[in-house]
C-alpha positions in Angstrom: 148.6 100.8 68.8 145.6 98.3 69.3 143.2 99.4 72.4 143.6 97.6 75.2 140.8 95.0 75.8 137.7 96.9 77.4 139.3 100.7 77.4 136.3 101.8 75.5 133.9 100.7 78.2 136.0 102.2 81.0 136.3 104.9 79.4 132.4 105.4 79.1 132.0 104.5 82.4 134.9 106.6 84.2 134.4 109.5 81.8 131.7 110.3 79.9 128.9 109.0 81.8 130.0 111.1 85.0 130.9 114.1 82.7 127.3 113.9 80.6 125.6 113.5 84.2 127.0 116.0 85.9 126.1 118.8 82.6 122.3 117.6 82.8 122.2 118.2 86.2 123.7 121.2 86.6 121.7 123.0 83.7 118.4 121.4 85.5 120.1 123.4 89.0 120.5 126.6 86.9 117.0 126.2 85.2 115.6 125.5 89.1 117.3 128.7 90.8 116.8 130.6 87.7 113.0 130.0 88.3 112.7 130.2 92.2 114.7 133.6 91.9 111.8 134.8 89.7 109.6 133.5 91.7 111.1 135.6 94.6 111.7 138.3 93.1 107.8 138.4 92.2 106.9 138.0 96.0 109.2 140.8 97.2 107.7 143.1 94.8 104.6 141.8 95.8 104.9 142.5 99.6 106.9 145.7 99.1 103.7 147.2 96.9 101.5 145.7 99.5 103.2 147.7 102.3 103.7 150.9 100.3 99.4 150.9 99.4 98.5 149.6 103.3 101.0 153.2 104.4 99.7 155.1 101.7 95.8 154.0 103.3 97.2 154.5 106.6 98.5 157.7 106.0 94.9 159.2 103.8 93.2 157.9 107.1 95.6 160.0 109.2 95.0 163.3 106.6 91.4 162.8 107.6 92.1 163.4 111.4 94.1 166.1 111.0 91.4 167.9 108.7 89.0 167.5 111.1 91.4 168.8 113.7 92.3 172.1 111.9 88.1 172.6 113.1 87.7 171.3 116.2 90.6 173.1 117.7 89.2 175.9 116.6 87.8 177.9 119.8 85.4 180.0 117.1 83.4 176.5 116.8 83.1 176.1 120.4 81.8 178.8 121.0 79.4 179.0 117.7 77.8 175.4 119.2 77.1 176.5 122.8 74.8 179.4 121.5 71.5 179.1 122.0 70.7 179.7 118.5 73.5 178.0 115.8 74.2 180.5 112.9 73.9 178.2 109.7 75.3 180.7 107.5 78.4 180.8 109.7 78.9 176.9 109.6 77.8 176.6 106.2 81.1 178.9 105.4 83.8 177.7 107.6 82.3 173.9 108.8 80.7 172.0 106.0 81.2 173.9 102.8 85.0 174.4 104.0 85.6 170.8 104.5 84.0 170.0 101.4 85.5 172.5 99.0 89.1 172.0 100.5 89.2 168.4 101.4 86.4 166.6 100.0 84.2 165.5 102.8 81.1 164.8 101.6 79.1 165.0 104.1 79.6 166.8 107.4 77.7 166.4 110.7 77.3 167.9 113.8 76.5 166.4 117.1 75.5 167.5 120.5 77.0 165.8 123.5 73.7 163.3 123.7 74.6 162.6 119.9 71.9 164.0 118.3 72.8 166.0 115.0 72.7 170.1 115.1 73.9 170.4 112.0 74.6 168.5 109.0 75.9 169.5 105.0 76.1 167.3 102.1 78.8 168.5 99.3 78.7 171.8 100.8 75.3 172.4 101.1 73.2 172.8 104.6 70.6 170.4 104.5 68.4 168.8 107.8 70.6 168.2 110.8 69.3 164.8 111.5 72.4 162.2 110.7 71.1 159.1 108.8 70.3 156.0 111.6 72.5 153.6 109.5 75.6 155.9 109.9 75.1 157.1 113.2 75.1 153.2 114.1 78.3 152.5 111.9 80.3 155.7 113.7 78.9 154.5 117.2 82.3 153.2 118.6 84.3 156.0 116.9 82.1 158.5 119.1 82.6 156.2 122.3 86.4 156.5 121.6 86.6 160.1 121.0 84.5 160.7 124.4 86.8 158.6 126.1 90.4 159.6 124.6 91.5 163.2 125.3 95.1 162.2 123.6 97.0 162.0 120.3 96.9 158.7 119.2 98.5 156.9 116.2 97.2 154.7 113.8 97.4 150.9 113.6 97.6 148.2 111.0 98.3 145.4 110.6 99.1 142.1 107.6 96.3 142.8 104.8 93.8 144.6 106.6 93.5 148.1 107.3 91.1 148.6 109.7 90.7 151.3 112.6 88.6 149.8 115.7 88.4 151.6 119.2 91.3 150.0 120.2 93.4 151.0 117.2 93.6 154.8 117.6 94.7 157.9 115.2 96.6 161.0 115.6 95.4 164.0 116.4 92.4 163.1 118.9 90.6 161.5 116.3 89.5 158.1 115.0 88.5 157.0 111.4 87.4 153.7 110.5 86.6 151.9 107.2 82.4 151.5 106.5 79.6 150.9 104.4 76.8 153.1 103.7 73.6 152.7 101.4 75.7 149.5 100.1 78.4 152.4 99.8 82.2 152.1 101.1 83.2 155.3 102.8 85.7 156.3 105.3 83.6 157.9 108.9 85.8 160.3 110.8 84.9 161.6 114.1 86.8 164.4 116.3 85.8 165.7 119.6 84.8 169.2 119.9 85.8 170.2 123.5 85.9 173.7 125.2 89.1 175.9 125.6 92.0 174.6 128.2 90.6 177.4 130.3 86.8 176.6 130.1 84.6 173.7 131.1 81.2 172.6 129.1 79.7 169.7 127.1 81.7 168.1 124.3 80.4 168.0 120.5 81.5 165.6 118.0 82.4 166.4 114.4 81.6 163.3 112.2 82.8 163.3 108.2 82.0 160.6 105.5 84.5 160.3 102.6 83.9 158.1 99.4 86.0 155.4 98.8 85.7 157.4 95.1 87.8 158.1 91.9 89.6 161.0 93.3 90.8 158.4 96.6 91.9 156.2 94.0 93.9 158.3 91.7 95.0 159.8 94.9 96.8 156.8 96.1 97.9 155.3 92.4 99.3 159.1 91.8 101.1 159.3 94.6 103.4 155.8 94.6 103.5 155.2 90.7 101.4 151.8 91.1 98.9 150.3 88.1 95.8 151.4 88.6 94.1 150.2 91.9 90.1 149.7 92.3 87.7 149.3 95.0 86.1 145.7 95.0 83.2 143.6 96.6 85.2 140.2 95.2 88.5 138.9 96.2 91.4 139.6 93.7 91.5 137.6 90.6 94.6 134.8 89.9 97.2 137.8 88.6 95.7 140.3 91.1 96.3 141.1 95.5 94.7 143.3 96.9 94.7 145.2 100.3 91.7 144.0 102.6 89.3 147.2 104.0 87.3 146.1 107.6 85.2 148.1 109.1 85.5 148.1 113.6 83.6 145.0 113.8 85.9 143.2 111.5 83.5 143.0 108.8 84.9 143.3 104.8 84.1 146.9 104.1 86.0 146.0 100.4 89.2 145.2 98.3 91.8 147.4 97.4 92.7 145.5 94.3 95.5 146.3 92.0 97.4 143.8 89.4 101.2 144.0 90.6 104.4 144.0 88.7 106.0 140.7 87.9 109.8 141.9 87.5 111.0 138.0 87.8 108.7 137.1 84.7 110.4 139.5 82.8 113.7 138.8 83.5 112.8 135.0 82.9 111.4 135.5 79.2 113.9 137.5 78.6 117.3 134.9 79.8 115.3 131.8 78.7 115.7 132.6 75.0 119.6 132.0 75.6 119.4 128.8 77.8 119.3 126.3 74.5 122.3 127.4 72.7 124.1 127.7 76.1 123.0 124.0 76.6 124.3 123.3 73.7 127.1 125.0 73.5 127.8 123.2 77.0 127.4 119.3 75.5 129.6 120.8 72.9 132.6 121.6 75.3 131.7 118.4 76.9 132.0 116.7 73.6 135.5 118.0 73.2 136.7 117.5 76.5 135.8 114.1 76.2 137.9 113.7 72.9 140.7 115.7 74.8 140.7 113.3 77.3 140.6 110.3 75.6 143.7 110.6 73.8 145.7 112.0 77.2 144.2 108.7 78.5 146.0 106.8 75.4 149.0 109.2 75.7 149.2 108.3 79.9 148.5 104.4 78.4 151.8 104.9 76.5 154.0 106.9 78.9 153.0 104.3 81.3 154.8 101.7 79.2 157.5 103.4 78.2 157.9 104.3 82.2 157.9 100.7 82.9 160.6 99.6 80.1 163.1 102.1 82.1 164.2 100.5 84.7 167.3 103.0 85.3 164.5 106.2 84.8 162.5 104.8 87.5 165.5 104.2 89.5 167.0 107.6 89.1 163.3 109.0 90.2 163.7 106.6 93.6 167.2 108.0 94.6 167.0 111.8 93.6 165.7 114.9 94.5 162.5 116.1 92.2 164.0 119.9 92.2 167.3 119.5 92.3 168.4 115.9 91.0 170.8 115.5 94.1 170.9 111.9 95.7 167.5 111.6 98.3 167.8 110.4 101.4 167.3 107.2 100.3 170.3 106.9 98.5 172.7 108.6 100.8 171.5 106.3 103.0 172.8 103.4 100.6 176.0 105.2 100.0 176.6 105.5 104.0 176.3 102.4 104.5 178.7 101.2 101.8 180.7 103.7 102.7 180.8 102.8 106.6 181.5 99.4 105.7 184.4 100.3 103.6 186.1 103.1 106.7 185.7 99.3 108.9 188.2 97.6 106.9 190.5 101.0 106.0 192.4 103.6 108.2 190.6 106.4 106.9 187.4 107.9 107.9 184.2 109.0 107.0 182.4 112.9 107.4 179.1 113.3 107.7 178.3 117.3 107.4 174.5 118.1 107.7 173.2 121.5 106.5 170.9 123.9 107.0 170.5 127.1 105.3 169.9 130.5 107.2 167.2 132.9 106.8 165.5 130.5 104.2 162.2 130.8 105.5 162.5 134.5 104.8 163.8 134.3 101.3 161.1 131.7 100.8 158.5 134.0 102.0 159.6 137.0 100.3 159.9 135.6 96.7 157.2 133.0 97.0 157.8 129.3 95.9 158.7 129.4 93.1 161.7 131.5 93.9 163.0 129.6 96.9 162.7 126.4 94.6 165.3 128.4 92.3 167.1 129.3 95.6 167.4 125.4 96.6 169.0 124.6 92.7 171.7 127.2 92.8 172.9 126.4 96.5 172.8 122.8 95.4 174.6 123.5 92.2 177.7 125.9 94.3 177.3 122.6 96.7 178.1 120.0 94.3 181.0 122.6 92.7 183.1 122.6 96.2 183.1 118.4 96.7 185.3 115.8 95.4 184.0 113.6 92.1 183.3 110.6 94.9 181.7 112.6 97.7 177.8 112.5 98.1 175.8 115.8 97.9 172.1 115.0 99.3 169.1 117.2 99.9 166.9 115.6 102.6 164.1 118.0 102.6 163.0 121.6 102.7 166.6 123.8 103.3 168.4 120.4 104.3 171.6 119.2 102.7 174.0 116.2 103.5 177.1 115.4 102.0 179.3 112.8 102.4 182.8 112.9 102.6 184.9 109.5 101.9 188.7 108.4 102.3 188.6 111.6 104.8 192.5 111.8 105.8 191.6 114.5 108.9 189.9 117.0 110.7 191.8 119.8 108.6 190.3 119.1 105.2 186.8 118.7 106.5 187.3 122.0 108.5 188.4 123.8 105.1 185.6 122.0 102.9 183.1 123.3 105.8 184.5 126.6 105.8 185.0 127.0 101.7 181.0 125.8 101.9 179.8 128.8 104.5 181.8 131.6 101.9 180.4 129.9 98.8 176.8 130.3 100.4 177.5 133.8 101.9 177.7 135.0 98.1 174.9 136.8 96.6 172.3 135.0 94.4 171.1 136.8 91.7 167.5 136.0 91.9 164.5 138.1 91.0 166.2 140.8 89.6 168.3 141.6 93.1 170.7 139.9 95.2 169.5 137.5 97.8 171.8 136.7 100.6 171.6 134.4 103.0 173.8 131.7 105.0 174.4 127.9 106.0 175.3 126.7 109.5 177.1 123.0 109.2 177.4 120.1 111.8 179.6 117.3 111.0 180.2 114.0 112.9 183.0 111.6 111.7 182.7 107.9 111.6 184.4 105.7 113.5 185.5 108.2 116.1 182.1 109.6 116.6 180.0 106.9 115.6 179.9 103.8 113.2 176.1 103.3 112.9 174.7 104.8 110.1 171.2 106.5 112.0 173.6 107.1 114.8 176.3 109.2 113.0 173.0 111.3 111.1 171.9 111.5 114.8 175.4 113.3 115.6 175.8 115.5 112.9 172.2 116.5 113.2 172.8 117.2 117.0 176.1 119.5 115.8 174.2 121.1 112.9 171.7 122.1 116.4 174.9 123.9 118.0 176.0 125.6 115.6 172.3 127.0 115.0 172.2 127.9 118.6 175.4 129.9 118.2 174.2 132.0 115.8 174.6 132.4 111.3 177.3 131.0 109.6 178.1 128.3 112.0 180.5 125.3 112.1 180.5 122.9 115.0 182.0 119.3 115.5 179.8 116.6 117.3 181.6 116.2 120.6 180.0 113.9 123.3 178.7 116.7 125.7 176.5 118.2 122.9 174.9 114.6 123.0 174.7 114.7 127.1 173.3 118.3 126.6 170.7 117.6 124.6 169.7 114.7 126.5 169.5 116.7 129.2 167.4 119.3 127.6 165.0 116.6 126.4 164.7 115.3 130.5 164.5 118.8 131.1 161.8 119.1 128.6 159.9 116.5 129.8 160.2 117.3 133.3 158.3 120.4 132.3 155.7 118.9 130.5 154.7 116.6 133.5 155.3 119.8 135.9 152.4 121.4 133.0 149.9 118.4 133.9 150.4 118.4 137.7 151.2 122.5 138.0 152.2 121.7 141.8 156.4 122.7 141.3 154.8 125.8 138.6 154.3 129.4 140.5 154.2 133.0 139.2 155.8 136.1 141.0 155.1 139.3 140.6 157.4 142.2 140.2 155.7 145.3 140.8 155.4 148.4 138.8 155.1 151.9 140.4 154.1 155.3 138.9 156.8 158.1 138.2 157.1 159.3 142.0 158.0 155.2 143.0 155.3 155.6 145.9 152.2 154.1 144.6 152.3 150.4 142.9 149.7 150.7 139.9 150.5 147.4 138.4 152.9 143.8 138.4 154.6 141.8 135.7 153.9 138.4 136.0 156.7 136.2 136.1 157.3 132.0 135.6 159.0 130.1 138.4 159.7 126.1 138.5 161.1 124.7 141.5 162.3 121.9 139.8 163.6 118.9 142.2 167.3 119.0 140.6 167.8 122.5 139.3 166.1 124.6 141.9 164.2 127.7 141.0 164.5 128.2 137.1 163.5 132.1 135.7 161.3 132.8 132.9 163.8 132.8 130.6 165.1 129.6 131.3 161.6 128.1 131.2 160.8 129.7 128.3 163.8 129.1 126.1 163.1 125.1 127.0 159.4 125.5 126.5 160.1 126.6 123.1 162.7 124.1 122.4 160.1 121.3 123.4 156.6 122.8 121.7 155.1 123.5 125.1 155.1 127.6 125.1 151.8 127.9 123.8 150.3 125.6 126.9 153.2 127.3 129.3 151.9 130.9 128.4 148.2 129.6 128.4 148.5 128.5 132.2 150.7 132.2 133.1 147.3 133.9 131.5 144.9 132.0 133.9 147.0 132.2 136.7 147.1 136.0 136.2 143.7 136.6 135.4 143.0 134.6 138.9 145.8 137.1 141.1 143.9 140.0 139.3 140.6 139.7 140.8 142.0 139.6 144.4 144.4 143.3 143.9 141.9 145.3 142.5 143.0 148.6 140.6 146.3 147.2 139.5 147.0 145.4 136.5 148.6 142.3 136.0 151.2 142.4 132.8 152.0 139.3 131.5 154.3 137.9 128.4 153.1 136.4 125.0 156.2 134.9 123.3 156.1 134.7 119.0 155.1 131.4 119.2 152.3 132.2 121.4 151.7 135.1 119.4 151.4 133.4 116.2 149.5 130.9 117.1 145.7 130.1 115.5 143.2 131.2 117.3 145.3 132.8 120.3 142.7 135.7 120.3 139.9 133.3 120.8 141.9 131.1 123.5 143.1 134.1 125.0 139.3 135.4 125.4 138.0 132.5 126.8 140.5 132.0 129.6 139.1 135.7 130.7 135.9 134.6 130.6 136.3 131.4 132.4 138.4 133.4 135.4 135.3 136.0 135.0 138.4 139.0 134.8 138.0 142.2 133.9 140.1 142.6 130.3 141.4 146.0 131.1 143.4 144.6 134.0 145.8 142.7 131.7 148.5 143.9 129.9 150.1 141.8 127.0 153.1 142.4 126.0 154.3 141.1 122.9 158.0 141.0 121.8 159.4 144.0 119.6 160.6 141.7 116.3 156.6 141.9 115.7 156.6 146.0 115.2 159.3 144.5 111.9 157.2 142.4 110.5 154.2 144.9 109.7 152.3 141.9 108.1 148.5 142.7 107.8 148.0 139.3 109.9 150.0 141.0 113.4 148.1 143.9 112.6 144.5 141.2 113.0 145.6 140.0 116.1 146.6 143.0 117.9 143.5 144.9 116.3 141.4 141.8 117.8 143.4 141.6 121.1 142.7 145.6 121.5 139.0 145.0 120.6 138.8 142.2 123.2 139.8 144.9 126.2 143.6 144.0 126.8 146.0 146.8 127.1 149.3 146.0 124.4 152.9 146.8 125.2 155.6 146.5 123.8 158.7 144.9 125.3 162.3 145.5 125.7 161.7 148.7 123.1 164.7 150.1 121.5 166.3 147.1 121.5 166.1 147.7 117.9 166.3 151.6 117.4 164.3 151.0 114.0 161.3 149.8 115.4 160.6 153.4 116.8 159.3 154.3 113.2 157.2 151.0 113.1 155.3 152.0 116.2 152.5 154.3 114.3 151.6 151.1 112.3 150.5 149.0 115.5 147.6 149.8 118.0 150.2 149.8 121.0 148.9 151.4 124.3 152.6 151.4 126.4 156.1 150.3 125.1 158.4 148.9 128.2 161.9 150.4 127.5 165.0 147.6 127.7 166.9 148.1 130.7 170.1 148.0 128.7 169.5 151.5 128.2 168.2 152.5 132.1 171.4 151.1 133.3 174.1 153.3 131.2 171.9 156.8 132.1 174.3 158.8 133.6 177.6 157.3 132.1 176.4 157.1 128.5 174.7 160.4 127.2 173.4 158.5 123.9 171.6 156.5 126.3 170.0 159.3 127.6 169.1 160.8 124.9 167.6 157.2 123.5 165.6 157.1 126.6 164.6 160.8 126.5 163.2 160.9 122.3 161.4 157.1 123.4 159.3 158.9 125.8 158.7 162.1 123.9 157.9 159.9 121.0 155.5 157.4 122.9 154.1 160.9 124.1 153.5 161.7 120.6 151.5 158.8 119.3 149.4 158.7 122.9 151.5 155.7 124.5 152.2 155.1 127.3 156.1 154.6 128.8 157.8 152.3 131.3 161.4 152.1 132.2 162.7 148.9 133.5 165.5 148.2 135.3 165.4 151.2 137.5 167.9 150.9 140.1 169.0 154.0 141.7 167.2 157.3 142.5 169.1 159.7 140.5 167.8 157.5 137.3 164.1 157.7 139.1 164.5 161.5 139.3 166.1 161.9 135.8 163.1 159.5 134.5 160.3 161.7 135.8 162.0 164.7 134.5 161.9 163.7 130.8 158.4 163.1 131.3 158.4 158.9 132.1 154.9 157.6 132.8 155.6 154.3 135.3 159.2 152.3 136.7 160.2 149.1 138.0 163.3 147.3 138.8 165.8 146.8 142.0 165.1 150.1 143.3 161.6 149.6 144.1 161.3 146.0 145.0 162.1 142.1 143.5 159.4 140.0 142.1 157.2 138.8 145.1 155.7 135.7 145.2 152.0 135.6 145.6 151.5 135.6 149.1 154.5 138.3 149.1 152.9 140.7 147.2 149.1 140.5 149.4 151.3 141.0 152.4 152.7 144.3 150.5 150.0 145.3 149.7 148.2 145.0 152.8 150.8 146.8 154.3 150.9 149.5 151.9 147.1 150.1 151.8 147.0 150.5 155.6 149.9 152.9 156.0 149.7 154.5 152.3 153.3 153.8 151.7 152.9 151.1 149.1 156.9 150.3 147.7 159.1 149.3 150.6 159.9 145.7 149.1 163.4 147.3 147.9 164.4 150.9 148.5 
């Protein structure tokens, strides 16, 4: 086939010059950050030998002082310099040929308080007292220190420069300081020689000079593995740093100066040998991409034409279902509407049955995609098994059927289709290598009785397939007209709700309190909803809730419960406030982080709220509950548990969760004393909350005998009828008012 007119430029343009462009520029990025890591790499080495040579320095200076000090603490000396007569010999032995035969100090002086040398030894040997004028002049502020600073001091330095002034000081009651004698860098140290604690008398100063010699050197390139350092009068060279000596007037004493080790550089010769052949290797891969592409291109050229000669293919791809090749929406809509047009001239009717299946979203989540795709093509194929030749089987989206029933001669056979289709779906499918069970509920609406506009009669049947959702699994329900009425009114009830959420004047909470195991002291409330709606009255929580939920507006609903309950909280201190998250809620992004901020905008204490979540989340022991409740924990809110034992199960799931009470259902509070299982449930809940370090509530408490049986099996806190209803706000202040004055707290309903 000839090329179409141009392709070849296109191409070039499309493809290879983007493709060629983006290769260049990525291997000059790799070349780039391959050289400014080695760069870096080089400078941290740099720094890091820098450091270890300026503590290394730091730390000979320090070894200095504390040679000097193992002298000058000695009381021996003392009292040898405050003779009249010094005995030579006897410093000779222990001062100056000690310190030079042990630590290499080679020279040693002795000074009287007025600083005037009394002795003096060079390498060792005693020679005339008199210190040269040059050093004395150098070692003048270490002396003033020493007189002045009676305590341990530690040494200082600081970038390049190790220096040791006046102000920088050295441990042990000492100072040393970088000089230069007779054109002669040397290290001066100076220690005060003071009389005993117990004595008084003049103070003598002990003043060594070091060499900045071989010996340091080897010393300090020894000790931290480093190439060979040197002392200096010039700078380092290009491929050298040194370490900058000053003496205490901040003059250049010399250079520490060592050439460091370049790990980058040898990691760059040795991956740059390689970077050619990978470049070319790279335009090679390029190369055949570019011939891979250009004959898909002419392949897609081709399929394109042969799409557009098919009519019917495209047609067929218009009016089905990708996954299952069922008619779309689109063309059940088509066949309605011939279909309702036909019914208008006949005396038969027309079914509508929407579907949905149950427990999908499980299945789907269980087995991935890919095998709830394979779940959607075998209902569909059972589906199109149980309809007549000239019925419509449609999948509208997601787990959503509709079929189409013409020439419908009653209710009966619709009724036995429905039912066949419920036990056809009820069967196992054999997917995955087990058996995957799962259910359908139906809806159907029949045209004309129902309706005989096409959107109107989908409306129906999807308002039935609602009902028999809200009943429960496997349901079938018929569109009758007070379905219609009572989802309109749940709609107006819906958005009566969502305006009362925006103004918040008909929206109040009351409290029902929560008492410890002797029902005398109130330690805590349970926050619940109230809406004095202008038709309806007072609706509970679990009205409100169940039409928040219905209407998208519990995440907003539960937002406003958590302000309002973080408010009451700061006003009845030492009692907690426990308040409800629903699933949704729950599940919602960033709950944690909305849920911290409305704490931190009421400016409440976290440990004063309780959250309780609902039990289903102990089943699903996903790592992403365990997140949020680790998160919420971490935060400072107390978890519970609600309505526990509800499902007996989840007692084994409680060790997985970081739960700090569990609230037991008061289905099981109100059979103690008629039902012994009940009991006994109650009984191991508490024993097993014990165990794990959880704390217990019973609800529903509503007689004394179960009060008295509760704090015998060990129950930690109560509430229900027996100690008081839920109070509204002002209610509960009065209560507690009352109950703070006269110490009888609970009154509200025993």
């Amino acid at each position: 086939m000839a090329l179409p007119e141009g392709f070849r430029r296109t191409f070039f343009k499309n493809v290879s010059f983007p493709l060629l462009l983006v290769l260049l520029l990525t291997l000059c990025a790799a070349a780039a950050s391959l050289w400014l890591t080695s760069r870096q790499i080089n400078a941290n080495v740099v720094r890091r030998e820098q450091e270890t040579v300026r503590a290394s320095v730091a730390q000979r200076l320090h070894e200095l002082a504390v040679q000097q000090y193992s002298i000058t603490a000695w009381p021996p000396l003392y009292a040898q310099l405050i003779r009249p007569t010094l005995d030579r010999q006897w410093l000779d032995e222990n001062v100056g040929g000690w310190l030079y035969t042990v630590f290499h100090h080679q020279q040693v002086y002795l000074l009287n308080a007025r600083r005037q040398g009394i002795y003096a030894a060079i390498e060792g040997l005693s020679v005339s007292p008199q210190a040269p004028v040059p050093l004395l002049a150098q070692a003048a502020r270490l002396i003033d220190a020493a007189s002045r600073l009676p305590a341990n001091t530690p040494l200082a330095a600081r970038d390049n420069h190790v220096s040791l002034t006046p102000t920088r000081k050295l441990e042990p009651r000492g100072f040393a300081a970088f000089a230069r004698i007779a054109g002669q860098p040397v290290v001066i140290a100076v220690s005060p020689v003071r009389p005993p604690a117990s004595a008084t008398g003049p103070v003598s100063y002990l003043l060594s000079v070091v060499p900045l010699d071989a010996a340091f050197i080897n010393d300090l390139s020894n000790h931290h593995l480093l190439n060979p350092l040197s002392f200096s009068d010039n700078p380092p060279g290009r491929r050298e740093t040194a370490l900058t000596l000053v003496d205490p007037q901040g003059q250049t004493v010399s250079f520490l100066r060592w050439r460091p080790q370049h790990p980058g550089a040898e990691v760059l010769r040795a991956i740059w040998p390689v970077i050619p052949p990978l470049a070319i290797l790279l335009f090679g891969v390029i190369a055949w991409m570019m011939r891979a592409i250009w004959r898909s291109a002419l392949r897609l050229r081709q399929t394109l034409i042969a799409l557009q000669a098919s009519e019917a293919q495209a047609l067929h791809v218009a009016y089905h279902d990708v996954l299952t090749g069922l008619p779309n929406r689109a063309m059940l809509d088509d066949r309605l509407a011939q279909a309702l047009a036909y019914t208008s001239r006949q005396s038969d009717c027309v079914a509508l049955l929407a579907l949905d299946l149950d427990r999908f979203k499980q299945v789907n989540d269980s087995l991935g995609h890919h095998g709830g795709d394979a779940l959607i093509k075998a209902v569909a194929t059972r589906l199109c098994g149980l309809v007549r030749e000239g019925d419509v089987v449609a999948r509208t989206g997601g787990d959503e059927f509709l079929i189409l029933l013409r020439d419908v001669k009653g209710r009966e056979a619709v009724r036995a289709l429905g039912l066949r289709i419920i036990d056809a779906v009820k069967q196992p499918f054999a997917l995955g290598g087990r058996d995957i069970f799962i259910g359908v509920s139906i809806g159907v609406a029949l045209a004309p009785a129902d309706a005989i506009e096409k959107e109107d009669l989908k409306r129906k049947a999807d308002i039935a397939l609602y009902a028999a959702k809200a009943r429960g699994r496997d349901g079938f329900q018929w569109f009758q007209q007070s379905l219609d009425e009572s989802l309109r009114a749940r709609e107006a009830l819906a958005d009566d709700l969502r305006a009362a959420l925006q103004h918040k004047e008909t929206l109040t909470l009351h409290f029902l309190p929560q008492v410890d195991i002797t029902g005398e002291q109130i330690v805590g409330f349970e926050a619940q909803l109230r809406w004095q709606h202008p038709q309806h009255r007072y609706l509970t929580s679990s009205q409100l809730l169940r039409v928040a939920e219905e209407s998208g507006l519990s995440i907003a609903l539960g937002e406003w419960m958590l302000t309002q309950s973080c408010r009451v909280a700061q006003q009845w201190p030492d009692r907690f406030i426990a308040v409800s998250i629903t699933p949704v809620q729950f599940y919602s992004p960033d709950f944690v982080e909305r849920a911290t901020a409305i704490l931190q905008a009421q400016q409440c204490d976290p440990s004063r709220i309780e959250l309780g979540i609902n039990e289903s989340v102990l089943f699903n022991q996903d790592a992403y509950s365990l997140g949020i409740l680790l998160a919420l924990r971490a935060s400072g809110f107390t978890i519970t548990v609600e309505n526990f034992g509800v499902r007996y199960a989840s007692i084994r799931h409680l060790n997985h969760f970081p739960v700090d009470k569990i609230k037991i259902d008061p289905s099981f509070i109100q059979h103690m004393g008629q039902d012994d299982n009940a009991a006994a449930i109650v009984e191991s809940v508490i024993r097993l909350g014990h165990a794990m370090g959880v704390s217990v509530t019973a609800r529903g408490v509503d007689s004394e005998e179960k009060r008295a049986a509760l704090e015998q099996v060990g129950c930690n806190e109560l509430q229900g009828p027996l100690f008081s209803k839920a109070l509204s706000e002002a209610s509960v202040a009065t209560l507690l008012s009352a109950a703070d004055s006269a110490s009888s707290p609970v009154d509200g309903g025993r």
